[in-house]
DRENDO-1510 file (C-alpha; in Angstrom, 1 decimal, always signed):
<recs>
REC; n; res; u; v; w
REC; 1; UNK; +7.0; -86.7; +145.4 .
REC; 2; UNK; +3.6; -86.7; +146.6 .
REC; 3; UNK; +1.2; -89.1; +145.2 .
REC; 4; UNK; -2.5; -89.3; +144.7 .
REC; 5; UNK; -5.0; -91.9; +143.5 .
REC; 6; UNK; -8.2; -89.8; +144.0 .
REC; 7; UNK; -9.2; -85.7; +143.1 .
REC; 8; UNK; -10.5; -85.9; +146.5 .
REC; 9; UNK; -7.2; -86.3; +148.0 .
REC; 10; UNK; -5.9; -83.3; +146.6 .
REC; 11; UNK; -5.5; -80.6; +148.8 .
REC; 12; UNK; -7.9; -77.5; +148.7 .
REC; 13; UNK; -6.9; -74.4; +147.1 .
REC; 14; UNK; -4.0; -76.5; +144.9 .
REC; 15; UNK; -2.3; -74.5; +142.4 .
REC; 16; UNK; -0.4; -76.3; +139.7 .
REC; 17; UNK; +2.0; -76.4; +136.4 .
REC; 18; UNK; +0.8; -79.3; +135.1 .
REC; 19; UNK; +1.9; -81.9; +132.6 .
REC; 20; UNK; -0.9; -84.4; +131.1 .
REC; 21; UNK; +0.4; -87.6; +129.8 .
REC; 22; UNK; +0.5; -91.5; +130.3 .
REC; 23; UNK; +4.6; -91.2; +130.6 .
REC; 24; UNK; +5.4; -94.6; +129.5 .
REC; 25; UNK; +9.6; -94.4; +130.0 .
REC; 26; UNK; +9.7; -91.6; +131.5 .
REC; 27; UNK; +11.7; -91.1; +128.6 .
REC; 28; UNK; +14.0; -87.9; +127.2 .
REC; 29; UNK; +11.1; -85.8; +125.8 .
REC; 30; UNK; +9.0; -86.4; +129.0 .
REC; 31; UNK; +12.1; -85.2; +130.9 .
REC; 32; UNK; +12.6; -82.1; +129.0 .
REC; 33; UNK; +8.4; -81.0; +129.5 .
REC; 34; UNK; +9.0; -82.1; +132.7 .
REC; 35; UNK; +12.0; -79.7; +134.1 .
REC; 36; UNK; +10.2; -76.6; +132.4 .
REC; 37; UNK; +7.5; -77.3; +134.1 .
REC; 38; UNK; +9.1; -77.7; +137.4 .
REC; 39; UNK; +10.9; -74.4; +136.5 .
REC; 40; UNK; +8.1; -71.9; +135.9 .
REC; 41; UNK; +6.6; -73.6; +139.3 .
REC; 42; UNK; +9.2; -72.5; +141.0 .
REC; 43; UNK; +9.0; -69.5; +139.6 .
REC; 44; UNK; +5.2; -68.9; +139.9 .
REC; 45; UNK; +5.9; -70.6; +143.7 .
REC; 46; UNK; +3.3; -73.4; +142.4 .
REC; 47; UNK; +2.7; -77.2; +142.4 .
REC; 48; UNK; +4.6; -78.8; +139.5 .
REC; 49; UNK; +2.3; -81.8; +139.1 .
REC; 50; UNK; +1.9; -84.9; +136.5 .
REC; 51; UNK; -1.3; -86.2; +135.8 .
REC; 52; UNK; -1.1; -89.5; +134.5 .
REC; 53; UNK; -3.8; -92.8; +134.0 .
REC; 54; UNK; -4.0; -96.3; +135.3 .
REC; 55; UNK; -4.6; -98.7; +133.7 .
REC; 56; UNK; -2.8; -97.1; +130.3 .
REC; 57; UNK; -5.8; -95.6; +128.3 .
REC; 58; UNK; -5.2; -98.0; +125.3 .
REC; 59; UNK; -5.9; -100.9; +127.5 .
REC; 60; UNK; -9.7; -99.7; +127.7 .
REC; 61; UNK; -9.9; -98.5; +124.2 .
REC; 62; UNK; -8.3; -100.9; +122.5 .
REC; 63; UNK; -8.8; -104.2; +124.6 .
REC; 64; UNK; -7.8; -106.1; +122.0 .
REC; 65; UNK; -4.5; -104.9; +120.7 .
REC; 66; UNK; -1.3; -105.2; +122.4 .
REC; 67; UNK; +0.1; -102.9; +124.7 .
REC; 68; UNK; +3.5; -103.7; +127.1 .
REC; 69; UNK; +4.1; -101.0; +129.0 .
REC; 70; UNK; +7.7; -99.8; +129.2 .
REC; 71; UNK; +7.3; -99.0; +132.8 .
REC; 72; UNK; +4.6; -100.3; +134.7 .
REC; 73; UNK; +3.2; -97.8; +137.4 .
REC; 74; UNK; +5.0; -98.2; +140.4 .
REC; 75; UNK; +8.5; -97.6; +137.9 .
REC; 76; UNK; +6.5; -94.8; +136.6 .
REC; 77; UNK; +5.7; -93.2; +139.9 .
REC; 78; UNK; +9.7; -93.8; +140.7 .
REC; 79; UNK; +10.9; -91.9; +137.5 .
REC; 80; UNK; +8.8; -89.1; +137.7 .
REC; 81; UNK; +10.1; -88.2; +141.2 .
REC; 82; UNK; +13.5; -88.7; +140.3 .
REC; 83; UNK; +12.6; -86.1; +137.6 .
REC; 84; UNK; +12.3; -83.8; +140.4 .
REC; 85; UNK; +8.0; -83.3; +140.4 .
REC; 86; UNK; +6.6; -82.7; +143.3 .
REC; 87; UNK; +3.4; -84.4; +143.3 .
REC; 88; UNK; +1.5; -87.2; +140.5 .
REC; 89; UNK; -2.3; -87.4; +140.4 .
REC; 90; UNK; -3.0; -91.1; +139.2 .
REC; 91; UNK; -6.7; -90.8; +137.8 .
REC; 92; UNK; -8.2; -94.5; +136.8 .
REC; 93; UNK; -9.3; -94.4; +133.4 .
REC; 94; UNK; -12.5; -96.2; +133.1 .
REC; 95; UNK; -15.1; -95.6; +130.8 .
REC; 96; UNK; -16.6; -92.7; +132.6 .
REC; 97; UNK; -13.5; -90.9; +131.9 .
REC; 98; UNK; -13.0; -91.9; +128.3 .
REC; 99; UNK; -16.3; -90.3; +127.3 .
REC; 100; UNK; -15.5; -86.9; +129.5 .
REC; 101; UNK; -15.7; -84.3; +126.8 .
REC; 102; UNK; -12.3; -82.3; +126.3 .
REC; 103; UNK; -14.3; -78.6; +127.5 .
REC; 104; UNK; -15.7; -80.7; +130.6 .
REC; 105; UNK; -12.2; -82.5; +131.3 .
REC; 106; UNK; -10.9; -79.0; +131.5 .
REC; 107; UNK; -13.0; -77.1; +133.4 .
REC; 108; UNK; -14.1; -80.3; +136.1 .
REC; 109; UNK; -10.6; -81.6; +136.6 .
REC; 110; UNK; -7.6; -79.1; +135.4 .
REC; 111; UNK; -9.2; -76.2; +136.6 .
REC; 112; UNK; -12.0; -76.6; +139.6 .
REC; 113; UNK; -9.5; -80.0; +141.2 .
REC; 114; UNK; -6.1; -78.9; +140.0 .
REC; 115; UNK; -5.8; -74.9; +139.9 .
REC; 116; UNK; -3.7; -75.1; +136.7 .
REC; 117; UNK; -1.7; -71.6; +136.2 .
REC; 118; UNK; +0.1; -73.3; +133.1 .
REC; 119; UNK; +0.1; -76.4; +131.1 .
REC; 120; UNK; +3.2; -77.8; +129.3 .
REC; 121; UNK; +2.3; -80.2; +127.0 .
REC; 122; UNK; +4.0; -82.0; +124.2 .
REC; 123; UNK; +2.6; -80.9; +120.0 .
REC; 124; UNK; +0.9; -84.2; +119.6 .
REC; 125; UNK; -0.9; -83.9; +122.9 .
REC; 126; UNK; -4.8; -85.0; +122.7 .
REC; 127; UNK; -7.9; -85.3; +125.3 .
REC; 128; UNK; -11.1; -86.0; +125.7 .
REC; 129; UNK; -13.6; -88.6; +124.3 .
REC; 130; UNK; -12.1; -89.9; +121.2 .
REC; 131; UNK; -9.3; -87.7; +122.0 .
REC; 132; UNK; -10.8; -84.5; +120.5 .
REC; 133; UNK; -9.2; -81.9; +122.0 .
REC; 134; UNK; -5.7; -80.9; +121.1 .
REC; 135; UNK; -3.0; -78.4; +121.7 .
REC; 136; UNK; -5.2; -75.8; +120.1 .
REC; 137; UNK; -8.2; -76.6; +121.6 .
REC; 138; UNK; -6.2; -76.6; +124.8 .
REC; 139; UNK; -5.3; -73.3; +124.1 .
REC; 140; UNK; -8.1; -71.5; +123.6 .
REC; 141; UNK; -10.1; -73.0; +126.5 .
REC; 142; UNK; -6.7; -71.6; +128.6 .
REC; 143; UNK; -7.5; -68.6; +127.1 .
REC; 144; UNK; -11.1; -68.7; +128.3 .
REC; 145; UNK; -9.9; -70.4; +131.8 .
REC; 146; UNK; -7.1; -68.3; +132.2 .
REC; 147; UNK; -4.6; -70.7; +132.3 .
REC; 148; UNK; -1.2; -70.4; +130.0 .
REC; 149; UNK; -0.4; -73.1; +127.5 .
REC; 150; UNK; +3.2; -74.1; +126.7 .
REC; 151; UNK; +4.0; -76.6; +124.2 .
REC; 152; UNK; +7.2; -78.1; +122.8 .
REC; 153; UNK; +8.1; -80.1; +119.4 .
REC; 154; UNK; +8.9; -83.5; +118.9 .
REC; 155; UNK; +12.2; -84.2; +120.5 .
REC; 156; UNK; +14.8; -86.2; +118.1 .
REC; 157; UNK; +17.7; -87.7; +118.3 .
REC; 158; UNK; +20.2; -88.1; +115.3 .
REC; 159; UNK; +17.0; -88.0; +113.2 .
REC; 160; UNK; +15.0; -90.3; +115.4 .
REC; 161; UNK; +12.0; -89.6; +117.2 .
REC; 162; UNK; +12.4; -89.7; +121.0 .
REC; 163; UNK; +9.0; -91.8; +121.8 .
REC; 164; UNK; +7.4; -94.0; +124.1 .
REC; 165; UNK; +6.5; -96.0; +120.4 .
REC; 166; UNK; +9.6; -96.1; +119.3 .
REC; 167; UNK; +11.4; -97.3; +122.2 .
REC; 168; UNK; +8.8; -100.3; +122.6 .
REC; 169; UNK; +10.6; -101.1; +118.9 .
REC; 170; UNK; +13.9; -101.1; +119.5 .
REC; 171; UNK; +13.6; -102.8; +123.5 .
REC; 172; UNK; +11.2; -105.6; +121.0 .
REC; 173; UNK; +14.5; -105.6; +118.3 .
REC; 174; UNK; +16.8; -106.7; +121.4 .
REC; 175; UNK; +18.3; -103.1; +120.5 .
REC; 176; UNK; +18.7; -102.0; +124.1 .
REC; 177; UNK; +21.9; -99.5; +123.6 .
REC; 178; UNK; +19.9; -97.3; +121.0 .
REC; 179; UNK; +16.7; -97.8; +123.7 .
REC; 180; UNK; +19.1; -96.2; +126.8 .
REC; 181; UNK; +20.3; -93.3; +124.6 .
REC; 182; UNK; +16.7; -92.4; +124.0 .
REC; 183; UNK; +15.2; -93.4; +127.4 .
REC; 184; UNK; +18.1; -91.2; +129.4 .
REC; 185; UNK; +19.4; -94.5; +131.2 .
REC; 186; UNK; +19.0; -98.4; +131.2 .
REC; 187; UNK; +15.8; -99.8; +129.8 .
REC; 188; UNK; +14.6; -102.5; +133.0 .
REC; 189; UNK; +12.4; -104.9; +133.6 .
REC; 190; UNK; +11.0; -104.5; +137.6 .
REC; 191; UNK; +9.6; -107.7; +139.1 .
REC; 192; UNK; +10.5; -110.3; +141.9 .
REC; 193; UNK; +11.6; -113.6; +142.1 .
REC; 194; UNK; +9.8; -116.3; +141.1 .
REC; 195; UNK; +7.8; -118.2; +143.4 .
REC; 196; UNK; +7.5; -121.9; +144.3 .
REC; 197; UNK; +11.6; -122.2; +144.2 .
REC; 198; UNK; +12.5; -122.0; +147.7 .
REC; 199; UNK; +13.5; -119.0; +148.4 .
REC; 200; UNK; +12.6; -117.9; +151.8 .
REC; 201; UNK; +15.8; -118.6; +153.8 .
REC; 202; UNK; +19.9; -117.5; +152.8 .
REC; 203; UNK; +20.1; -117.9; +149.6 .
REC; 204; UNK; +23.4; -119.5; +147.7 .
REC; 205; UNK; +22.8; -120.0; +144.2 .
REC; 206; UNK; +23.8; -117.1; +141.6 .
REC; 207; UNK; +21.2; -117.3; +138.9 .
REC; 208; UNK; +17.7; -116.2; +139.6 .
REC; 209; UNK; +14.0; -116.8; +138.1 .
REC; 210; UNK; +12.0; -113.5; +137.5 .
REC; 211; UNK; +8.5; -113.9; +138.4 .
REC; 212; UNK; +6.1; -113.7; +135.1 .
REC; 213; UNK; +6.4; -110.3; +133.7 .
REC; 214; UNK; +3.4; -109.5; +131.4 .
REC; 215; UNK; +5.0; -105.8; +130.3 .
REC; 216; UNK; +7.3; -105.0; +128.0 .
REC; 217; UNK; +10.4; -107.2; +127.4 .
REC; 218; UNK; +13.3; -107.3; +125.0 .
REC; 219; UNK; +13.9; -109.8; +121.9 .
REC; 220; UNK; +15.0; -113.2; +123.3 .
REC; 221; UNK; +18.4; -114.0; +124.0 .
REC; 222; UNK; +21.4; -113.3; +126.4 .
REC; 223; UNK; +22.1; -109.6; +127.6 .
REC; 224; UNK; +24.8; -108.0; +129.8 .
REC; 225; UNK; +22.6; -106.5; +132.3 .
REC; 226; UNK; +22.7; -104.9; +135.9 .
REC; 227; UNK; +20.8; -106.2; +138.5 .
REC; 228; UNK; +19.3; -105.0; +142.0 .
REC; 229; UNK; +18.5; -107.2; +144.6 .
REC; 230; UNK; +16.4; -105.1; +147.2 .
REC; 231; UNK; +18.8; -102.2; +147.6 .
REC; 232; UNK; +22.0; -104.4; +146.5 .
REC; 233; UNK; +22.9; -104.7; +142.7 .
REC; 234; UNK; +25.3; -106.7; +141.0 .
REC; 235; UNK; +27.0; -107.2; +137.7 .
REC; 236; UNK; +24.7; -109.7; +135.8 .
REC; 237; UNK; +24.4; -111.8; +132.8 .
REC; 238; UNK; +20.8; -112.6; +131.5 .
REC; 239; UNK; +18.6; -114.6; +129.4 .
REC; 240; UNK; +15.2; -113.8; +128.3 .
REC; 241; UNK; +13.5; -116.9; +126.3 .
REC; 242; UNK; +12.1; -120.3; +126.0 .
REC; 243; UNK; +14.6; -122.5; +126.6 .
REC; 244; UNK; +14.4; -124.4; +123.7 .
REC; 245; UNK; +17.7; -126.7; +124.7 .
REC; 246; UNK; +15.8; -128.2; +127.6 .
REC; 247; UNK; +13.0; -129.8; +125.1 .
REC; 248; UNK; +9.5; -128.3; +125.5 .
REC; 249; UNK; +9.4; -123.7; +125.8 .
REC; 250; UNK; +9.4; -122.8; +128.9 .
REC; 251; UNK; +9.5; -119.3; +128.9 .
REC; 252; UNK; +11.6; -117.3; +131.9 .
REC; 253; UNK; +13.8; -114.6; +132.6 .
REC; 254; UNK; +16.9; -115.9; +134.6 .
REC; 255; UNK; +19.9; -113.4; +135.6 .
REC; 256; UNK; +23.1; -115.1; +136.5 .
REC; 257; UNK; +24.9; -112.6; +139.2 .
REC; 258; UNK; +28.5; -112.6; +138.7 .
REC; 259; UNK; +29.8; -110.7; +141.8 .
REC; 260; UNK; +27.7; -112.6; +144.0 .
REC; 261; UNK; +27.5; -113.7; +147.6 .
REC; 262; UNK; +25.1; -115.5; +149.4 .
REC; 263; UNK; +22.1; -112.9; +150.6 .
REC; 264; UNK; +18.5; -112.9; +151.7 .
REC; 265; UNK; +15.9; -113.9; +149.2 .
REC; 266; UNK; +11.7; -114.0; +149.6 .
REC; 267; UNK; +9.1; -113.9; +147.3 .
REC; 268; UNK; +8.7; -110.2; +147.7 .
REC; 269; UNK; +12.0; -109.0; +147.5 .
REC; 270; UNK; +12.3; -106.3; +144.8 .
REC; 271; UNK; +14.5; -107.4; +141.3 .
REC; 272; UNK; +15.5; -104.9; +138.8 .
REC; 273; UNK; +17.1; -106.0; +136.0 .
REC; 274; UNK; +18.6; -103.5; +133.4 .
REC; 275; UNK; +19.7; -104.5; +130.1 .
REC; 276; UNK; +22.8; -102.7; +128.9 .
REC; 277; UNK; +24.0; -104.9; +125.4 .
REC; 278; UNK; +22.4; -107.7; +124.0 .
REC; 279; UNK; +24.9; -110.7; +123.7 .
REC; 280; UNK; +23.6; -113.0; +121.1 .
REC; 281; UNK; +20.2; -114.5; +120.0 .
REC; 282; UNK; +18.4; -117.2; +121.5 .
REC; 283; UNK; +19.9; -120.6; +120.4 .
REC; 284; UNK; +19.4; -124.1; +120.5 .
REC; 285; UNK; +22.5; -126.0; +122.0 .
REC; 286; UNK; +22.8; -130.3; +121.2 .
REC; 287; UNK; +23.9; -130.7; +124.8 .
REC; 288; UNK; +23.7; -129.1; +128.5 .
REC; 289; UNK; +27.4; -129.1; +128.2 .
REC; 290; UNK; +27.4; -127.1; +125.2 .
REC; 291; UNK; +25.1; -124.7; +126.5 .
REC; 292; UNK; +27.2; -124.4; +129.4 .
REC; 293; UNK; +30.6; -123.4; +127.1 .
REC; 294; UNK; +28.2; -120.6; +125.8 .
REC; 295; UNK; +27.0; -119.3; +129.0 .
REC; 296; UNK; +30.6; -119.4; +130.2 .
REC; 297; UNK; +31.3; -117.3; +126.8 .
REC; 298; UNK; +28.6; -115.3; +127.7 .
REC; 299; UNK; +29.9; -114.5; +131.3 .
REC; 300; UNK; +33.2; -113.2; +130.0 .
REC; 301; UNK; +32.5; -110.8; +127.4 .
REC; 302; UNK; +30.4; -109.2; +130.3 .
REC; 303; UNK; +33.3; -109.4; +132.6 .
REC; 304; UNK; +35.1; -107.8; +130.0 .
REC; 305; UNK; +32.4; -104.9; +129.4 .
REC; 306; UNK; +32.4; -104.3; +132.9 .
REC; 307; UNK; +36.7; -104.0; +132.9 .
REC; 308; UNK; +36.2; -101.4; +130.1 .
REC; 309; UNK; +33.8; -99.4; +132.1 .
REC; 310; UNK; +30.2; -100.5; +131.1 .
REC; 311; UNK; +29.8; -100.6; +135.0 .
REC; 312; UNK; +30.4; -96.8; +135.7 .
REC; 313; UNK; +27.3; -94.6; +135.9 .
REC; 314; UNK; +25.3; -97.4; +137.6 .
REC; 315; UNK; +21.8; -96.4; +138.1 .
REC; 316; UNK; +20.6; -95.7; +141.2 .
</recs>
């Protein structure tokens, strides 16, 4: 997938399918837009493109509320070409932007900078300054423009909606098995390790500090979980939380690597860790040695998920 930062990167005379959206997940219902529009460029022997926003739009409208991004952009950028896209236009979203008016994002950026032929959107899709322009707007300026617009209704699953909202919830619950079914795989938290620890050199101890993560995370407490080292990955269990058995909160994410082996560890060394079943809560233990029976607990009921087969379909 090709990527740009800047309309003036884009090559002259683009033509595009294009999908508009922030994408946080990458999740099911993103997928789904995402193939048809891939499909009918093929077909129209197009661009299939995704036009997305850094920093997340909320962050500049609403500077004050919360907003943990599922996937932060580099994930983001990795999804979407797994997806099968074949380029992303990242357009900063400053205030310039938020004011555009929906006619004049339309006519300066989808159609003089992009070329669109169609536009598949989601129903609840919006644009513009103070997101005036909808599907229907969106459809009458194609009309004008003569560009196509496709849309598509709210995807659901058993009755739930399939949203970048809703998985926020449940990852926030701890509920990370109803979170994969709607995401399409393994909800993860991408980071590196922590620095100031000594890495650096071969390292020999199991368990690993995640550098501060400031995105979304799940409910504290002890997880089964996956996790890639660089372009290794191993069979993990970990705990998100503040440690509360150790006397003052100290917040960190630590992952515990049960097939491990000694291996080459820096500062920027890539960690993905994917949560597949959330063990237990966070708890208070009297004693080091009693938190060390429960981690010990905790490492084999994830030996046994793995056994059964929680380890098949790794991702990649």
């Amino acid at each position: 997938m090709k990527t740009y930062f800047h309309i003036d990167e884009l090559p002259r005379g683009l033509k595009t399918v294009l999908s508009v959206g922030n994408f946080d997940g990458v999740h099911h219902a993103h997928q789904s837009v995402l193939r048809q529009n891939i499909r009918r460029a093929r077909e129209l022997g197009v661009t299939s493109m995704a036009l997305t926003f850094e920093p997340h739009p909320a962050r500049i409208l609403r500077p004050d509320g919360p907003k943990q991004l599922l996937t932060p952009l580099p994930l983001k950028l990795r999804l979407l070409g797994e997806v099968g896209i074949d380029a992303a236009l990242v357009l900063t979203f400053d205030r310039d932007l938020s004011i555009m008016p929906p006619q004049a994002f339309v006519e300066q950026i989808l159609v003089r900078a992009l070329g669109v032929r169609e536009i598949h959107e989601g129903w609840n899709f919006h644009f513009g300054h103070h997101a005036e322009g909808n599907v229907e707007r969106l459809i009458e300026f194609g009309k004008a423009a003569g560009f196509k617009v496709v849309t598509y209704p709210q995807l659901r699953h058993r009755n739930e909606p399939v949203s970048s909202s809703r998985i926020r919830q449940l990852v926030a619950e701890g509920n990370v098995q109803r979170a994969r079914v709607l995401l399409g795989r393994p909800f993860s938290v991408f980071t590196h390790p922590e620095r100031g620890r000594g890495y650096g050199h071969r390292y020999a101890v199991p368990t690993i500090n995640l550098a501060r993560y400031d995105e979304q995370l799940p409910a504290n407490g002890a997880y089964i979980t996956w996790t890639r080292v660089g372009i290794e990955r191993f069979d993990s269990v970990t705990n998100v939380g503040n440690r509360p058995t150790f006397g003052a909160d100290s917040f960190a994410i630590e992952t515990h690597l049960l097939d491990f082996h000694p291996l080459e560890l820096t500062p920027e060394t890539e960690l993905e860790v994917f949560f597949l079943r959330r063990l237990r809560p966070e708890a208070r233990f009297p004693s080091f040695e009693k938190l060390r029976e429960q981690i010990d607990r905790d490492v084999t009921k994830a030996q046994h998920y793995f056994r059964l087969g929680g380890s098949s379909h790794r991702p990649r």
